[in-house]
LUMSELO-391282 format. One line per field, with one value per atom (N, C-alpha, C): residue in one letter; x, y, z; atom name. Coordinates in nm, 3 decimals, always signed. Layout:
res (a; ...)
X (X; ...)
Y (Y; ...)
Z (Z; ...)
atom (CA; ...)
//
This chain:
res (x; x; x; x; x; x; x; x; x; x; x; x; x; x; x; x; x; x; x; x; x; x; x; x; x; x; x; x; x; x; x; x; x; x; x; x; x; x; x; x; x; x; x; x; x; x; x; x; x; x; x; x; x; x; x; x; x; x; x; x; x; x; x; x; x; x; x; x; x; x; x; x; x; x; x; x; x; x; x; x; x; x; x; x; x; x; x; x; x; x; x; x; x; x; x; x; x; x; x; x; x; x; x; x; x; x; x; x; x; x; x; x; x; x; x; x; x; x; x; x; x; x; x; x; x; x; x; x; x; x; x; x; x; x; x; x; x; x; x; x; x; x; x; x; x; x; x; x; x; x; x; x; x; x; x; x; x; x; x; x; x; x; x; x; x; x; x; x; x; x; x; x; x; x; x; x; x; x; x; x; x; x; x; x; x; x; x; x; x; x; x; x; x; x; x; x; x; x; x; x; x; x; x; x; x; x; x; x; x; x; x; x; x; x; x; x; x; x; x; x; x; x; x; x; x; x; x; x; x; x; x; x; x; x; x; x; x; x; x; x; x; x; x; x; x; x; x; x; x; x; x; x; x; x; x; x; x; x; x; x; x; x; x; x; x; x; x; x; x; x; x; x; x; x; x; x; x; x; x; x; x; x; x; x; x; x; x; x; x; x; x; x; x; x; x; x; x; x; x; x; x; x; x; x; x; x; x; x; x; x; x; x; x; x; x; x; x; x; x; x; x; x; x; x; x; x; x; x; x; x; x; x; x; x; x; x; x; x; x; x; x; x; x; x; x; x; x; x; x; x; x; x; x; x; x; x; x; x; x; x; x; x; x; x; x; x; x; x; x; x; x; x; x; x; x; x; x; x; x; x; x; x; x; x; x; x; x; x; x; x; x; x; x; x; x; x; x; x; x; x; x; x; x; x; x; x; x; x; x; x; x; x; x; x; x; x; x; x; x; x; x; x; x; x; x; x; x; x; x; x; x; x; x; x; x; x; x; x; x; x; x; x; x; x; x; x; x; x; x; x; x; x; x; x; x; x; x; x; x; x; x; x; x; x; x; x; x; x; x; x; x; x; x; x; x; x; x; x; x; x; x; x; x; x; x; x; x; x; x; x; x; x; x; x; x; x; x; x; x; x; x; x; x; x; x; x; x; x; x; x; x; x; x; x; x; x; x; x; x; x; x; x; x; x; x; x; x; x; x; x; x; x; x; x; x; x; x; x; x; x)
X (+0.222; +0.094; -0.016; +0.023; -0.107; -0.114; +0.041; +0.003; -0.051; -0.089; -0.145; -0.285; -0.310; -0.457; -0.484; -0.457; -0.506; -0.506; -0.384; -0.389; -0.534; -0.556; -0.665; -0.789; -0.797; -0.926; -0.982; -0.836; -0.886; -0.915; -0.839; -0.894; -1.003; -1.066; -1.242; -1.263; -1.249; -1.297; -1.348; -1.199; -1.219; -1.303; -1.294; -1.372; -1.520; -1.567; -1.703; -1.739; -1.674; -1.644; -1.526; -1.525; -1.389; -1.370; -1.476; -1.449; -1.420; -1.403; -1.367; -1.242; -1.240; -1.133; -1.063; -0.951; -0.842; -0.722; -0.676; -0.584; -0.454; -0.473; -0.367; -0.351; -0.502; -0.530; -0.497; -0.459; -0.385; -0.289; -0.149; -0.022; -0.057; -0.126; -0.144; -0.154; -0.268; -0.278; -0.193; -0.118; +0.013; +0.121; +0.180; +0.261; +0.193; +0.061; +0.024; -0.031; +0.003; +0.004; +0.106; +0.247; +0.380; +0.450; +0.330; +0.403; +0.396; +0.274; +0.242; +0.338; +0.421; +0.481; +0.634; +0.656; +0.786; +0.752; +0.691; +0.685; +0.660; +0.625; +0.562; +0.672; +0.808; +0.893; +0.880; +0.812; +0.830; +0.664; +0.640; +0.507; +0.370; +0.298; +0.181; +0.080; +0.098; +0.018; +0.093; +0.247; +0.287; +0.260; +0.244; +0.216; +0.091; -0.034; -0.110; -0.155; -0.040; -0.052; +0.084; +0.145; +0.259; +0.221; +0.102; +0.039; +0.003; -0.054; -0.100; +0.028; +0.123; +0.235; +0.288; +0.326; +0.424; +0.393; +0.223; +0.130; +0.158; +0.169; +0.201; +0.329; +0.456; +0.587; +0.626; +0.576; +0.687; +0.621; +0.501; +0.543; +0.601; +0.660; +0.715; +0.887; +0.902; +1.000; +1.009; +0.955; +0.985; +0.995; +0.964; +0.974; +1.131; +1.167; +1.313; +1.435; +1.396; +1.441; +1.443; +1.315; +1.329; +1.399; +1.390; +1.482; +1.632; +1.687; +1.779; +1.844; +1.731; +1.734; +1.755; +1.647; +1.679; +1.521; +1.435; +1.316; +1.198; +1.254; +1.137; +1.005; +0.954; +0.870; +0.770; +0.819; +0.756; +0.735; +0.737; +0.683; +0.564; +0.481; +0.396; +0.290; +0.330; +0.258; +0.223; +0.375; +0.372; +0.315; +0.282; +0.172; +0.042; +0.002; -0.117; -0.112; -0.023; -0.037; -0.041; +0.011; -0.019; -0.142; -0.156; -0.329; -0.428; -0.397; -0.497; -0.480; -0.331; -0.333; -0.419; -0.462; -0.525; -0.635; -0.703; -0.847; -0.928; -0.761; -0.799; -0.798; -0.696; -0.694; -0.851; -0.899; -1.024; -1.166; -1.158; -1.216; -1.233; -1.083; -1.077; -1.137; -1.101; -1.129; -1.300; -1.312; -1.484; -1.560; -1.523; -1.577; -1.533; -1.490; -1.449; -1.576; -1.658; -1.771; -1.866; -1.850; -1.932; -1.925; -1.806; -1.701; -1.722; -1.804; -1.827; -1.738; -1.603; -1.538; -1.444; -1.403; -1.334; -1.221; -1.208; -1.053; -0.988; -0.833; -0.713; -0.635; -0.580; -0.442; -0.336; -0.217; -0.121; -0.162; -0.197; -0.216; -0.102; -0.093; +0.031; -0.032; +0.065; -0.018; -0.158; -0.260; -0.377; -0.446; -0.396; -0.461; -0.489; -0.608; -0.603; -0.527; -0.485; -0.464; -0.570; -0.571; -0.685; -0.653; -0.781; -0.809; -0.906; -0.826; -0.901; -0.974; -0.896; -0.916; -0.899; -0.965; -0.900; -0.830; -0.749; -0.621; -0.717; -0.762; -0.847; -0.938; -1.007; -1.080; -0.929; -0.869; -0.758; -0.699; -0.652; -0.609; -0.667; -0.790; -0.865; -0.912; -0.933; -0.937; -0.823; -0.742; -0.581; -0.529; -0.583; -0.512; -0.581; -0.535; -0.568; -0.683; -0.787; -0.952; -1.003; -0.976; -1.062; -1.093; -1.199; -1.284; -1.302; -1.376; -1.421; -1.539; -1.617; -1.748; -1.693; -1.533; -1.505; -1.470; -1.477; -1.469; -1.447; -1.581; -1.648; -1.584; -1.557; -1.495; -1.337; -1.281; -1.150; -1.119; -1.261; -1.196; -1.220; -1.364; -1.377; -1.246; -1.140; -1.022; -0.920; -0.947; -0.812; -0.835; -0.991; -1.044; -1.001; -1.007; -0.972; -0.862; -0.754; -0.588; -0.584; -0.665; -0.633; -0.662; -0.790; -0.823; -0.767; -0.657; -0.609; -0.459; -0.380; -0.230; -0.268; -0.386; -0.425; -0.391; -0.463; -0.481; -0.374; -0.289; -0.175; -0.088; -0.054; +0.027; -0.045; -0.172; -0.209; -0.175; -0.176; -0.138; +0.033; +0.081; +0.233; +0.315; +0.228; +0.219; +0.259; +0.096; +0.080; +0.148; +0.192; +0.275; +0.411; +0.497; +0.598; +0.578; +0.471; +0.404; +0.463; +0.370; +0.407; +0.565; +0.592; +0.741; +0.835; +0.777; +0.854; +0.841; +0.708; +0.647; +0.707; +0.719; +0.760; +0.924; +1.015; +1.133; +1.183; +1.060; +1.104; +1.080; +1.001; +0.938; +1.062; +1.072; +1.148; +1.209; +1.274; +1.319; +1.277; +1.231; +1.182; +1.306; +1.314; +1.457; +1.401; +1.487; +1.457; +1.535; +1.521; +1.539; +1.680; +1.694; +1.878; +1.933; +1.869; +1.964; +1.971; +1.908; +1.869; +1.977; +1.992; +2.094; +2.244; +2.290; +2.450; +2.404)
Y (+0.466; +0.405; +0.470; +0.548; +0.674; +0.642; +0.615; +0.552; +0.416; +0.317; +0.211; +0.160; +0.315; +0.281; +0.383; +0.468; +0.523; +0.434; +0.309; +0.210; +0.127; +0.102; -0.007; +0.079; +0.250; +0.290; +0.288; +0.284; +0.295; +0.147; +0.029; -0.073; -0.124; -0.077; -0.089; -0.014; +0.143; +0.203; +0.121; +0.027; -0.030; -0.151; -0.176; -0.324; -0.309; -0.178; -0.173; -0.105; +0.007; +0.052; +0.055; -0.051; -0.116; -0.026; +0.023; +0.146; +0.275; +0.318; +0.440; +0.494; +0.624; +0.697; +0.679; +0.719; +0.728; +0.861; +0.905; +0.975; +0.938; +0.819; +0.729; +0.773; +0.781; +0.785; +0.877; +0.993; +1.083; +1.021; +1.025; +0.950; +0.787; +0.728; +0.630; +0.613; +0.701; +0.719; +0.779; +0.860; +0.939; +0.801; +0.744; +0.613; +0.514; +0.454; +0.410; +0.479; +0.551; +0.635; +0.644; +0.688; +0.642; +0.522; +0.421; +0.273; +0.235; +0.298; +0.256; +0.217; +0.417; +0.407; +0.378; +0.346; +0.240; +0.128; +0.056; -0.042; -0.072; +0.036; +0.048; -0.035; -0.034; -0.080; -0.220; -0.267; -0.446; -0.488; -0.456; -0.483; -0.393; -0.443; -0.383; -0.451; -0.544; -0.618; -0.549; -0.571; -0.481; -0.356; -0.248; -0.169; -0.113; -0.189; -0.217; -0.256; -0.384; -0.411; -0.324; -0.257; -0.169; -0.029; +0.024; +0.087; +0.007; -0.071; -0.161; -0.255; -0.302; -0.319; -0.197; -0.099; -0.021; +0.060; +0.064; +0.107; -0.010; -0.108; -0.249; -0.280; -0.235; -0.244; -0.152; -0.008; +0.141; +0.057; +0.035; +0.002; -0.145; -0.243; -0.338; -0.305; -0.182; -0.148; -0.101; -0.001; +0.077; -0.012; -0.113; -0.232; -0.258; -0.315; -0.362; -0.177; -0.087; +0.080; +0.054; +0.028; +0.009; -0.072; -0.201; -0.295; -0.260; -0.205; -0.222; -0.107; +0.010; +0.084; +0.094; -0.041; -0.072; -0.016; +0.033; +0.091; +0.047; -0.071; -0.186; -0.170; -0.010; -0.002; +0.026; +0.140; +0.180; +0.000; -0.076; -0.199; -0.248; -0.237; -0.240; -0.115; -0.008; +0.112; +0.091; +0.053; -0.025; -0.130; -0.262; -0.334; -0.306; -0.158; -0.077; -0.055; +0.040; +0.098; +0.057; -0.079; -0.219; -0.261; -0.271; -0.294; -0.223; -0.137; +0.006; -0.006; +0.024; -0.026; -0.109; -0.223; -0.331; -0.288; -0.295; -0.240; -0.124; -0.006; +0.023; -0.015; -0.133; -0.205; -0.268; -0.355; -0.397; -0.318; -0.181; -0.082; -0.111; -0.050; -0.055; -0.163; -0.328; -0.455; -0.438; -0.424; -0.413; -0.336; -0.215; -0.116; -0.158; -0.254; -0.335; -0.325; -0.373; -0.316; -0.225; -0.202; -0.073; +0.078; +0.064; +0.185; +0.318; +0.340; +0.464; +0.546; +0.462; +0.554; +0.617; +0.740; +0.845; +0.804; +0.819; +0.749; +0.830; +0.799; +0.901; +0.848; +0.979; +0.899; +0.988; +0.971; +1.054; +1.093; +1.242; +1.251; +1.335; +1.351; +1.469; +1.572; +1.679; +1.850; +1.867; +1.925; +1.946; +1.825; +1.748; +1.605; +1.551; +1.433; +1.379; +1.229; +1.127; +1.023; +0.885; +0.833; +0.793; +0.662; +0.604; +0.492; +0.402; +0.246; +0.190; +0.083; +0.053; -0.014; +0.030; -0.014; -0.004; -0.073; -0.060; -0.134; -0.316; -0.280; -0.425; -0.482; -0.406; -0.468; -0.534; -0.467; -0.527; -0.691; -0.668; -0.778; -0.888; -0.828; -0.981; -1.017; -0.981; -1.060; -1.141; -1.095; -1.184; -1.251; -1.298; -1.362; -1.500; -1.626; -1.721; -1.713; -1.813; -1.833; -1.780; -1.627; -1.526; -1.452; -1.383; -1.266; -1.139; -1.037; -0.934; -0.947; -1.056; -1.115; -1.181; -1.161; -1.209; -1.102; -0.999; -0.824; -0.875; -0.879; -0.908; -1.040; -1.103; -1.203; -1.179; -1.101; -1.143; -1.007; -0.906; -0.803; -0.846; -0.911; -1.006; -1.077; -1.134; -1.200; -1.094; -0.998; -0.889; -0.819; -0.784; -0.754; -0.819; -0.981; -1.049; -1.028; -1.033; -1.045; -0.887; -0.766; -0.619; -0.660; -0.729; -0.732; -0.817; -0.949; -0.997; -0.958; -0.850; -0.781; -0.662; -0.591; -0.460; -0.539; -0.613; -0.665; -0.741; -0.808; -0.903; -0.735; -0.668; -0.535; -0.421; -0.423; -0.359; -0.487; -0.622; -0.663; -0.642; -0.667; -0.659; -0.527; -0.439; -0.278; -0.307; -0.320; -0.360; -0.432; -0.576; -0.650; -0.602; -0.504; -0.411; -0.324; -0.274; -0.180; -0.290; -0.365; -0.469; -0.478; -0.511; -0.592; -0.429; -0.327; -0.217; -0.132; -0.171; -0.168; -0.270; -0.391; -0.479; -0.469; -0.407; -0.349; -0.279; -0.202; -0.088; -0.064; -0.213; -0.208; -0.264; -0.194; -0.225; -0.400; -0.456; -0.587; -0.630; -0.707; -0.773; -0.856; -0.806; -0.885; -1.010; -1.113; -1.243; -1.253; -1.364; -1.438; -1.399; -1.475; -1.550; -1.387; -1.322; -1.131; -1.176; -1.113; -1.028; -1.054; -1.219; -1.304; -1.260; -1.206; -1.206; -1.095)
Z (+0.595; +0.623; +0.539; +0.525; +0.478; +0.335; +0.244; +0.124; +0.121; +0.173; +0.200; +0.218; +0.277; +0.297; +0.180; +0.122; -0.014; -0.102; -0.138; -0.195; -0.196; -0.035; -0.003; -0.067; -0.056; -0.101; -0.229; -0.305; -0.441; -0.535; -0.386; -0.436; -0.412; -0.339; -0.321; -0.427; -0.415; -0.545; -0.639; -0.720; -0.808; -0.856; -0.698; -0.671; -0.716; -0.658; -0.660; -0.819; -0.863; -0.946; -1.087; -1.126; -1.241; -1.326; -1.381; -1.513; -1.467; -1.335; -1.303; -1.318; -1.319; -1.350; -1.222; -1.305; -1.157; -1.150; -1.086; -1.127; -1.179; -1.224; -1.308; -1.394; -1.475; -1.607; -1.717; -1.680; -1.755; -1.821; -1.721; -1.696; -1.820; -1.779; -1.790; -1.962; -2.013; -2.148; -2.204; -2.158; -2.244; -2.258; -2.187; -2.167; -2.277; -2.260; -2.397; -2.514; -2.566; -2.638; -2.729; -2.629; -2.673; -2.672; -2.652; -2.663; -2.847; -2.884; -3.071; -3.116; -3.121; -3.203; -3.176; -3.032; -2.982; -3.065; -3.018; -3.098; -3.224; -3.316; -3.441; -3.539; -3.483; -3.563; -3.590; -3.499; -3.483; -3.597; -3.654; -3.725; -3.656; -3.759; -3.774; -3.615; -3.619; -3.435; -3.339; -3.332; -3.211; -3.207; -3.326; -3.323; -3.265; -3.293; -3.170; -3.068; -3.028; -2.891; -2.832; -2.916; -2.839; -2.738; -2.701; -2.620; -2.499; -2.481; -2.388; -2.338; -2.426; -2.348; -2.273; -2.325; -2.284; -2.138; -2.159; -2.045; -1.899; -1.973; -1.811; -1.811; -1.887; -1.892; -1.790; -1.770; -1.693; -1.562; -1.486; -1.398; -1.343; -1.427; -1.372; -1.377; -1.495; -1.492; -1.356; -1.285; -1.205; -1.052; -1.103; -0.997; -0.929; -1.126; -1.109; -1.061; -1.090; -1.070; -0.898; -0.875; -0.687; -0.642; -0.692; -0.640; -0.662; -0.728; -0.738; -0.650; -0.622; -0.563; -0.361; -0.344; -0.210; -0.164; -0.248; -0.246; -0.187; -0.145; -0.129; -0.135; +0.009; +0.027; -0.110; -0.190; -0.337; -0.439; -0.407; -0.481; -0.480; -0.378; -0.323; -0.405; -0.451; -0.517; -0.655; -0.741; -0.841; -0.843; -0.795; -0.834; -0.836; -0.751; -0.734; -0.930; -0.939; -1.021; -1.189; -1.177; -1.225; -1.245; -1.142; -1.145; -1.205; -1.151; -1.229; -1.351; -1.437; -1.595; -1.646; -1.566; -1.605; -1.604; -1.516; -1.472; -1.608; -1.641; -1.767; -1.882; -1.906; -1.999; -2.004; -1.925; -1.907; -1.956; -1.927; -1.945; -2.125; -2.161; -2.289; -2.393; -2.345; -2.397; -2.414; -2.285; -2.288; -2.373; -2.470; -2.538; -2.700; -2.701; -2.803; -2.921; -2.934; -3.005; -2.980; -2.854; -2.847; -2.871; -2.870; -2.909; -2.879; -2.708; -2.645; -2.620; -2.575; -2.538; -2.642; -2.632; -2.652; -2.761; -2.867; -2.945; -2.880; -2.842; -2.854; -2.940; -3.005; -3.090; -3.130; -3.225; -3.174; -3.358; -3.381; -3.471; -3.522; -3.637; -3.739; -3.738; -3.637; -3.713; -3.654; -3.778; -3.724; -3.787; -3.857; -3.903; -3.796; -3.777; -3.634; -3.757; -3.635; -3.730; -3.789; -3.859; -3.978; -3.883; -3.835; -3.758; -3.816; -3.849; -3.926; -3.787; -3.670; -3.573; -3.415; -3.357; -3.197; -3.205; -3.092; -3.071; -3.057; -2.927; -2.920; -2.988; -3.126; -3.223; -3.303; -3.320; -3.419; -3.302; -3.227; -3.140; -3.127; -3.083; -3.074; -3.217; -3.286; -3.454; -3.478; -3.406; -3.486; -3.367; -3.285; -3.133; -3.182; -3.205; -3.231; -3.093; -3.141; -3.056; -2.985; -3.030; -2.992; -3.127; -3.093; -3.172; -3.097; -3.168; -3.086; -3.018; -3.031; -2.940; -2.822; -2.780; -2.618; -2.592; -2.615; -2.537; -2.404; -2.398; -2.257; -2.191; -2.233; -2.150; -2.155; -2.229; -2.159; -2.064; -2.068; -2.010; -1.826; -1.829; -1.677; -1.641; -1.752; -1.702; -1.649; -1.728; -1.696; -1.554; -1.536; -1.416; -1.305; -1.341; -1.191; -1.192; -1.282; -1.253; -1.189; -1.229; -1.215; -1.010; -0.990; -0.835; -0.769; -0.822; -0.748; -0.753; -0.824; -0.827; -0.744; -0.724; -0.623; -0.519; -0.457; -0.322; -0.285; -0.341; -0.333; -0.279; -0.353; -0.361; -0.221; -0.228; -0.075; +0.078; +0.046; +0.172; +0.149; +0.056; +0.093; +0.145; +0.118; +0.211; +0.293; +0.356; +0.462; +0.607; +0.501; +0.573; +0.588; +0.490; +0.514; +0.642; +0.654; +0.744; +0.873; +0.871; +0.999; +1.055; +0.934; +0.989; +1.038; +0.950; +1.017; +1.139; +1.193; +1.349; +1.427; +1.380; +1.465; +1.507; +1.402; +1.420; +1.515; +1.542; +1.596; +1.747; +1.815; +1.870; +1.994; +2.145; +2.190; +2.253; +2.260; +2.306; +2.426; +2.414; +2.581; +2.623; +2.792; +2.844; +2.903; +2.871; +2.913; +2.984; +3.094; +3.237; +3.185; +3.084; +3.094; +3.065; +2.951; +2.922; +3.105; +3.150; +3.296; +3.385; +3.385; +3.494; +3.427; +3.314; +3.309; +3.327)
atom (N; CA; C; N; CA; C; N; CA; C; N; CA; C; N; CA; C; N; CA; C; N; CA; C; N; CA; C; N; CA; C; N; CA; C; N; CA; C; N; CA; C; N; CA; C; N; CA; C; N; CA; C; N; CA; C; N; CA; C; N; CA; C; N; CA; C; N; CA; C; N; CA; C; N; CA; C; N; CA; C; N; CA; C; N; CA; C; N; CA; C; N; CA; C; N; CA; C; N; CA; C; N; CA; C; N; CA; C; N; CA; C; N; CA; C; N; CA; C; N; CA; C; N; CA; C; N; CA; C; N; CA; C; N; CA; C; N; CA; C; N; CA; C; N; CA; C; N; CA; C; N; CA; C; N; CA; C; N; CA; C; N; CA; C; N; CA; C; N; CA; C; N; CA; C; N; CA; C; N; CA; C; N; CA; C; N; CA; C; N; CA; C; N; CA; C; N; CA; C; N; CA; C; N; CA; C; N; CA; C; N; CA; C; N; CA; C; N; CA; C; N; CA; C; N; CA; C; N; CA; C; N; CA; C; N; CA; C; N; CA; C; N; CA; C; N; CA; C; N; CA; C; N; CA; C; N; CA; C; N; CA; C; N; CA; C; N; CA; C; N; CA; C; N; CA; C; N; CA; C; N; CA; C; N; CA; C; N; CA; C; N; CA; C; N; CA; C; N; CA; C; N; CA; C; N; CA; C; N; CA; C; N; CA; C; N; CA; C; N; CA; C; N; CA; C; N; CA; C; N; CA; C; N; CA; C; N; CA; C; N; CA; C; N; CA; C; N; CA; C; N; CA; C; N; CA; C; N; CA; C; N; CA; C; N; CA; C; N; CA; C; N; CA; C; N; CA; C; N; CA; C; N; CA; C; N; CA; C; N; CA; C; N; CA; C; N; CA; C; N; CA; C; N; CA; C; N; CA; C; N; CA; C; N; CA; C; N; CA; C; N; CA; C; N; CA; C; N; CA; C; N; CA; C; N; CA; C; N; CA; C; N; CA; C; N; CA; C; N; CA; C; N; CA; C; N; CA; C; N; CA; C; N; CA; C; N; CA; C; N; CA; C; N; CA; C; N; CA; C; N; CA; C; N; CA; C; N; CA; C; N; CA; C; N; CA; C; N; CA; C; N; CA; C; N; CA; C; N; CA; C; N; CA; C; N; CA; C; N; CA; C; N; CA; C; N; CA; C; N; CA; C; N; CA; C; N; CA; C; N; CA; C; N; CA; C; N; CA; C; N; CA; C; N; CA; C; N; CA; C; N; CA; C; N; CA; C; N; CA; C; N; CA; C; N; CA; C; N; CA; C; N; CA; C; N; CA; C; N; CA; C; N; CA; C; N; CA; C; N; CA; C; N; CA; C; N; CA; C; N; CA; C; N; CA; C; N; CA; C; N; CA; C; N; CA; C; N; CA; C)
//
């Protein structure tokens, strides 16, 4: 229960607050980080959308890891944690020309590495009918999908929560039990 409602807090958090940090975010940036150059093999675009995949890939992976696992309850965390990717993805989209936040990148040695693009200046130039002047609008899209996979993923907690109270909860004897 207790992970559930930490779930529900940090989805207000987010609700009220979208660009905030999370304690995701460490985790979160190391995983896209090492998505680049996973994908670096497949061209020069995957190579930059290969961070941002690989960042919303570990937890759907870790989806199918539970399921197969019998894990059920941990599914419900992962779409949290899903979400949050997004929310930072969103973060990211949005700084698209403004370019406040922070580069990271995986540099050689004491070289840092030579950055001709953000990942999302490069993306949205080459995504057929978009530009980098929809920053802002597609990061409002990623936002809603980030607040409606939190909340979908905090009621299904939840509703786990339920059905495993309701389990446990003793049997009421009826007329007919009673009479044999």
């Amino acid at each position: 229960m207790l992970l559930v409602i930490m779930m529900a807090v940090l989805g207000v958090y987010l609700a009220v607050r979208p660009d905030a940090w999370t304690p995701f975010a460490p985790l979160d940036l190391v995983i896209h980080e090492v998505g680049h150059p996973l994908f670096s093999f497949c061209g020069e675009w995957m190579h930059y959308a290969g961070g941002t995949i690989f960042q919303h890939l570990i937890p759907i992976i870790s989806v199918f890891i539970l399921l197969r696992q019998g894990e059920y309850f941990g599914i419900p965390f992962c779409g949290a944690w899903f979400a949050v990717n997004l929310y930072e993805t969103a973060r990211y989209i949005a700084d698209t020309r403004s370019q406040v936040l922070p580069l990271v990148t995986l540099g050689t040695g004491d070289e840092p590495a030579e950055v001709k693009f953000t990942d999302w200046e490069y993306l949205l130039d080459r995504i057929p009918g978009l530009s980098i002047e929809y920053d802002m609008n597609v990061a409002f899209a990623v936002r809603i999908a980030a607040f409606i996979i939190m909340w979908s993923s905090i009621g299904l907690g939840a509703w786990m929560l339920w059905v495993m109270y309701k389990g446990n909860q003793p049997k009421s004897v009826t007329e007919e039990q009673f009479d044999n």
